[in-house]
N, C-alpha and C positions, 0 to 999 in steps of 0.2 A: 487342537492339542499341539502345545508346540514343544521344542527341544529339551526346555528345562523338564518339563512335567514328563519325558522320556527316559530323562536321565535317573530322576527321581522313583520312576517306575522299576525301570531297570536296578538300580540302586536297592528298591525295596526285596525286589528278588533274590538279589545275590544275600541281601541281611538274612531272608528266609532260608534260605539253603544253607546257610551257615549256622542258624541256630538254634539246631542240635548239639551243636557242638561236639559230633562224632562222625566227621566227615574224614575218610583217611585217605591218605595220600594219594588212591586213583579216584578218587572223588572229584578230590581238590585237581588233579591235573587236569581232568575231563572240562572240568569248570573254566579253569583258565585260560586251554587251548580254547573253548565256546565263545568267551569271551573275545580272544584274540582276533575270532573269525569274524566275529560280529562287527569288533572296530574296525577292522579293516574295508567292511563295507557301507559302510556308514560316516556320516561325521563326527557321531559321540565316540571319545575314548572308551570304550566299553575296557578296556584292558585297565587302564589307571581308576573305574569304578570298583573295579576288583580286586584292585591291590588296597583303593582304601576303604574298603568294606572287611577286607582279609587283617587291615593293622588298624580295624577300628577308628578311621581318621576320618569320620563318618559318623552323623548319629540320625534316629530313627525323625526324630522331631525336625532336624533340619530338612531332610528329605522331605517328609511331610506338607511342610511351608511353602514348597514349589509346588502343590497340586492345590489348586484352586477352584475344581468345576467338581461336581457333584459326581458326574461322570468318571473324570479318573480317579478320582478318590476312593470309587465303588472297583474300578478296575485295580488299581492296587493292590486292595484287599482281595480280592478274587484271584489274583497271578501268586501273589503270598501265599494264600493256604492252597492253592494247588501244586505250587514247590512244595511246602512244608508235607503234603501229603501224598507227592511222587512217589517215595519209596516206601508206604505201606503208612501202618498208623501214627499217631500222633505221639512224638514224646511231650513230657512233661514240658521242657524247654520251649518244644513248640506253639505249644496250647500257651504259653505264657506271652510269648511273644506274639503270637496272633490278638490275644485282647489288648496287649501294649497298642498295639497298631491299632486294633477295631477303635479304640477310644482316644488313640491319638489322631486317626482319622476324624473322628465323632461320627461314627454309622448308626444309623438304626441297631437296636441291637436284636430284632428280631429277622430284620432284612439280611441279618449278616450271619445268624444262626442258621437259615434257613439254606445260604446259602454252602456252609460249613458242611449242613448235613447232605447236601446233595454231593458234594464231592467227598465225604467221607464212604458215601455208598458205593463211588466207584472205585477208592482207593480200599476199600475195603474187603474189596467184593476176591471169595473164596473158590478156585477153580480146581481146587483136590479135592471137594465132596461132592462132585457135580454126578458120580456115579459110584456103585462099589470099588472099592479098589480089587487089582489086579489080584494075581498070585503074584507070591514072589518070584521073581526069575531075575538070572543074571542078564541077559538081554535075550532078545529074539530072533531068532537068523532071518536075515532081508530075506530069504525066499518069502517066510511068510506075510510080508507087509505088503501093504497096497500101494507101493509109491507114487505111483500114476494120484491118487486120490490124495496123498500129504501134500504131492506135488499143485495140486487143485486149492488145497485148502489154504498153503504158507500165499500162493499167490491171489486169489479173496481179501486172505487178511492182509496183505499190501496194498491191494487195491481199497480197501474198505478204510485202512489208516490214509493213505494218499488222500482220501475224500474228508476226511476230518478234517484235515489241514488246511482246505479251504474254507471250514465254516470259521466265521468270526468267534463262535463262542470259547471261551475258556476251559470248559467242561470239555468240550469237542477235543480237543488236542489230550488232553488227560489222559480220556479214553483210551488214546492210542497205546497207554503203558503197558495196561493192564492185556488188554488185547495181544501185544507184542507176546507178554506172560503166558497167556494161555494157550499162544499158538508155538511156546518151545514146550511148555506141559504134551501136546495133542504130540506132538515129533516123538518125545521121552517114551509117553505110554505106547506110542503105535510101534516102538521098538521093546516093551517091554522093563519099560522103568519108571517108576511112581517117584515123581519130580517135587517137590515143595518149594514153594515161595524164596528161601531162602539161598537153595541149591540155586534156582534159576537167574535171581538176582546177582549171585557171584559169576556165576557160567557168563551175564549178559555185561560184567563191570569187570571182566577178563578180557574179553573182548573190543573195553573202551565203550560199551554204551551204559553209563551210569544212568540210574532211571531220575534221579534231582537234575543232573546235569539235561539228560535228552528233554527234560520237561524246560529247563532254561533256555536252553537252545530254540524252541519250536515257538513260546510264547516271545522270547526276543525277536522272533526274525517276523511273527505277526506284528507285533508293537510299533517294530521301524518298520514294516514294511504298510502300515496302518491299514489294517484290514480288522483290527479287534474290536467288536460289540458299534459305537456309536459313534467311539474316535477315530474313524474310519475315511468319514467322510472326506475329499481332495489331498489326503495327508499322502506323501509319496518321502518315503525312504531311502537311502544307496540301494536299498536289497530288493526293491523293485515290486512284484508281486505276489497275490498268492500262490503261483507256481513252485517257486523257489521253493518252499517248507513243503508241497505234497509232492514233489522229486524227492527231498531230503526222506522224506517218512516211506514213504510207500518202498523207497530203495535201502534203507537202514531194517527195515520190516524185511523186504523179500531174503536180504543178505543173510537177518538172522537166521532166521526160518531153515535156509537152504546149509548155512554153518551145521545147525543146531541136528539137521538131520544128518549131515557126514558124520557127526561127533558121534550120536547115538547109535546109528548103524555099525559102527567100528567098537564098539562093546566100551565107550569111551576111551579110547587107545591113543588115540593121538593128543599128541604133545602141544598144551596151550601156546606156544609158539608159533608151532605149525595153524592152531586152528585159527591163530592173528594172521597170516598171512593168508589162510582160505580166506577170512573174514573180509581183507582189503579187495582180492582179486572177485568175491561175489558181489561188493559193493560197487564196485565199477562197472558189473557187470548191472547190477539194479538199476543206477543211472542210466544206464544207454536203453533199459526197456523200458524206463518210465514212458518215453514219449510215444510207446507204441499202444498204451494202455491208458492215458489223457485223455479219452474219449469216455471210459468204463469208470474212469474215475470221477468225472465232472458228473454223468450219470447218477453214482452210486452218492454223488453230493447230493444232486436234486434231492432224493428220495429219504434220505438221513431224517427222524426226527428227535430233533436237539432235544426235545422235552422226555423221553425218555433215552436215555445214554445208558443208565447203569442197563435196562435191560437190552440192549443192544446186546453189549458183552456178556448176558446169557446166551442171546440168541446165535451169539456167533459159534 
């Protein structure tokens, strides 16, 4: 795999992420900062892909024409429709654009449905009916919560994200969204507040983790750091190794988690300013315990099985 067929990959994603065409301005900036970070460690301008993806000075077919192997041409579309279905289902625009690609690629078109519907199960997947809903209350007084045991569970599901990030597969990193999702839901209800898809997504794109963008972000830094599916093989990146993205996840996971419970516990009171500045100072603090938990996460790698994911995030 070499740098054109990177560029062209990378390329295809940001066209994905954009064509909705209701990307709003903390979208778009999350996106760009991603980008900026990426070219920075890398040789590919990732920043001037996304300026001409952003003024259209780019088209789908040209991109195209730089993938050549079977393989990334299958990986394309697979990094496509898991942008295109980061942030819940599919619009119109999207679905339009995914068959533009499947048949400007020339895919199977069964192999490529097949693979649509595996990621539509996870991006699909409902964690507000998972039990009755609460009473209503305005929130819960911490006496009565277990935080010892939120405490247990927000660090699980870092650990458990940290460990997707090592698997090559593209589904594997997906996961990690939805998961993220469910573990600000688990925070909301343990205080007392019945959280929806919606609310959580705003609460996590306040914060600066856009869920199209975090999903750009984790499959760019597998791509150049070639660790994805089969183009893997001897391919070394600026960005070095799998490490890199399960620091990034496991510590973007723990920060939320730990945000998400200050917020809740304080009957939502505090000021989205303030909880950007929690937000910075818990992520600093993710990083520096990633390495103490490297051990639990390579573990919780081994044992991961990739062929079912969506029931993962039941299980979890």
């Amino acid at each position: 795999m070499n740098e054109h067929e990177q560029k062209a990959i990378l390329t295809i994603c940001l066209m994905a992420a954009f064509s909705d065409g209701r990307k709003d301005e903390r979208e778009r900036e999350q996106i760009k900062r991603i980008a900026d970070s990426l070219g920075q460690e890398t040789r590919i301008d990732v920043a001037s892909l996304y300026q001409d993806v952003l003024l259209k000075r780019r088209t789908l077919d040209h991109a195209v024409a730089s993938l050549t192997s079977p393989e990334a041409r299958m990986l394309a579309y697979e990094m496509a429709v898991c942008v295109c279905d980061a942030d819940g289902v599919n619009t119109d625009a999207e679905v339009a654009f995914l068959e533009r690609l499947r048949s400007a690629l020339e895919l199977d078109a069964q192999a490529s449905s097949t693979f649509a519907s595996e990621a539509a199960a996870i991006a699909d997947y409902s964690f507000e009916t998972e039990s009755p809903p609460a009473p209503p209350v305005t929130n819960r007084p911490a006496a009565q919560v277990n935080v010892p045991e939120l405490d247990k569970m927000i660090l699980n599901t870092a650990i458990l994200n940290g460990a997707l990030e090592l698997l090559p597969q593209s589904l594997a990193s997906m996961a990690i969204l939805p998961l993220q999702m469910k573990m600000v839901y688990k925070v909301g209800k343990a205080y007392g507040f019945e959280l929806d898809r919606g609310h959580i997504k705003d609460f996590a794109a306040t914060l600066g983790i856009g869920l199209t963008g975090q999903y750009v972000e984790q499959m760019g830094r597998k791509l150049l750091g070639g660790i994805l599916g089969k183009l893997g093989g001897g391919l070394m990146g600026g960005l070095g190794n799998a490490a890199t993205g399960s620091a990034f996840s496991f510590a973007t996971t723990y920060a939320l988690g730990q945000v998400a419970k200050e917020y809740y516990a304080s009957g939502r009171s505090i000021s989205m300013n303030q909880l950007k500045q929690i937000f910075a100072s818990l992520l600093e603090k993710g990083k520096a315990m990633q390495s103490n938990y490297a051990g639990e996460i390579q573990q919780r790698a081994n044992t991961v099985d990739t062929r079912q994911i969506a029931g993962l995030i039941r299980g979890q």
